[in-house]
N, C-alpha and C positions, 0 to 999 in steps of 0.2 A: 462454374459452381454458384449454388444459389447462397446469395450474402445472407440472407435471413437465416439459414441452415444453422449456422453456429451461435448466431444469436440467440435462438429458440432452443437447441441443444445445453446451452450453460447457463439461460435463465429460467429453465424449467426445473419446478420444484422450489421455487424461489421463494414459498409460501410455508415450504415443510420446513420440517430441522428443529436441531436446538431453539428453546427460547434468548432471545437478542436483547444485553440491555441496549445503551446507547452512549457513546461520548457526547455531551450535550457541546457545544457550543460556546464559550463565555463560561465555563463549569471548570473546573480542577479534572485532570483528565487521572482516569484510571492508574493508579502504581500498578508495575506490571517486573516479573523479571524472571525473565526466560534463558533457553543455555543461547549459544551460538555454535556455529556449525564446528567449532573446535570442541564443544563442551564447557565452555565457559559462560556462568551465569554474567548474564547483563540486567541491570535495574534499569528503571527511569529513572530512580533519585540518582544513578552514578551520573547524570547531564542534569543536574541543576543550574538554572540559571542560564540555559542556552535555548535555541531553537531547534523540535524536535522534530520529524516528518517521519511517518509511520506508514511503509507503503505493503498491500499486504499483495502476497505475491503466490502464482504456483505457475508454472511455466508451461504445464501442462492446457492452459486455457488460452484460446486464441486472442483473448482480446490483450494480456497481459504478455504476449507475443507482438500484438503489432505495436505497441512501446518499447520493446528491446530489440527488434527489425528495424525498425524506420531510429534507433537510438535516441530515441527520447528519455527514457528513464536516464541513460546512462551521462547524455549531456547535463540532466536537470542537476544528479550524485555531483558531477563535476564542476557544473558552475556555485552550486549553494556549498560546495565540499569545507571550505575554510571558514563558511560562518553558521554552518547547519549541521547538527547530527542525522543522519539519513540510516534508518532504521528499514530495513527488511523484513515480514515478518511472514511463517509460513503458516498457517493452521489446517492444511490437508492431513486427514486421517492416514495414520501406517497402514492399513487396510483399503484403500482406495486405490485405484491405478493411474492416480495424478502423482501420488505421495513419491519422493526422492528422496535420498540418505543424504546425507553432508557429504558425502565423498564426492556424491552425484554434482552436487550442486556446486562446491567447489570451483567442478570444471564448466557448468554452465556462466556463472559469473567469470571466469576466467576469459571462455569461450565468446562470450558478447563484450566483454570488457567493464563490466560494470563494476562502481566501485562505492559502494554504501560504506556509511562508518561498520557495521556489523550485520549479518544476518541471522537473526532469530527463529529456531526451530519451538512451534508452539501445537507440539502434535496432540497433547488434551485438548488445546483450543480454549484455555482460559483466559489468555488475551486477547481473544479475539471476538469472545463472548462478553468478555468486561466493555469490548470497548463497541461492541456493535457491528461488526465489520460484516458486512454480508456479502462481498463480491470479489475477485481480484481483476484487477485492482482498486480500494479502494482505499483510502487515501484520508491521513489527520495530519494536521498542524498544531503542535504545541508550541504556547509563547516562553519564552526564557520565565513566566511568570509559575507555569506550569499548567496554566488554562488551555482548552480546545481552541482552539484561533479558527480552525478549517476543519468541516467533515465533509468527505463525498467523493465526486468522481476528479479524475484525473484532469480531464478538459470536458469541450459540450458537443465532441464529433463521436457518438453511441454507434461505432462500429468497428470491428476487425481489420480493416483496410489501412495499413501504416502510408501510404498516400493521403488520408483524411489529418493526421497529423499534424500539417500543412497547413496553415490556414486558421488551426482550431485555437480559443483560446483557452489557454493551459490555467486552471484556478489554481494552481498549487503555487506557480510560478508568480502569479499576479499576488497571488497571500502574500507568497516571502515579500517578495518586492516591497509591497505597501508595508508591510512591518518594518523592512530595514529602513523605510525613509521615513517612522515614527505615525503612518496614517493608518486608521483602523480599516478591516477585511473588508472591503466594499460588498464582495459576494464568499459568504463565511459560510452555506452550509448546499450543498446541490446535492442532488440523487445520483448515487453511484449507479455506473452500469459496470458489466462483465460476467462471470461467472460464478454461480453459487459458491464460496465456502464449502470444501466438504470436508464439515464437522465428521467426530464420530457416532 
């Protein structure tokens, strides 16, 4: 199979769409508060004061496939789990043939193992439009202060291949990190790759 194929498939179009603001970086990031797959609303303000990671997800796109095959997301949920709130967040359209019910997904998280503090159903897409989010996976770090600490991609290996994995290094991982041992984001803001966001 040609590796470009799915690359070129979920970053086309990448220009169209809703207008995008942005989670700037060192900024107060966006108040946001969505249900979760129970139905239950979640804020940001209900995590004051902690470190927040906001990964945004549809299972339906290869690239946010080869992080829950090679279990990368679900290590990352695990190891920051005791001192990170790990935030899920969906903004596919009910209308598109990515879009999953809660029921669905449920058993997808079940299924791979993964274990976010919540998953966020945000089928308007106003969280995702507040904060910028153009791709899945792409990826914010709030500081317990409530600023953007980290915008962008997951790591710097821009492909499908859960073998690339391997080797890459992980910005989200190296945020936390450098935050817990009190030193500022060495590399705070990279260019998300993966798949368009599909707004409505």
């Amino acid at each position: 199979m040609n590796r470009a194929l799915p690359i070129a498939l979920c970053l086309a179009g990448l220009a169209a769409g809703p207008a995008l603001a942005n989670a700037v970086v060192g900024q107060p990031a966006p108040a946001f508060t969505a249900t979760d797959l129970d139905g239950k609303p979640v804020g940001l303000a209900d995590f004051k004061g902690r470190t927040v990671v906001l990964e945004w997800n549809n299972f339906g796109c290869p690239f946010v496939m080869k992080h829950y095959r090679s279990h990368n997301m679900q290590s990352l949920q695990k190891k920051y789990g005791a001192d990170v709130v790990w935030l899920m967040v969906n903004s596919t359209n009910s209308g598109h043939q990515d879009y999953e019910a809660p029921a669905a997904l449920h058993k997808r998280l079940a299924g791979f193992g993964a274990s976010p503090a919540r998953y966020l159903m945000d089928e308007p897409g106003k969280v995702g439009l507040a904060y910028g989010a153009k791709v899945t996976p792409h990826m914010f770090v709030i500081d317990p202060s409530g600023k953007v600490a980290y915008n962008g991609a997951i790591d710097d290996r821009r492909s499908t291949d859960p073998d690339d994995v391997k080797g890459a290094r992980n910005h989200v991982a190296a945020a936390l990190d450098e935050m817990k041992a009190g030193k500022p984001v060495s590399v705070a803001s990279t260019a998300p790759y993966g798949c368009t966001v599909k707004y409505r």
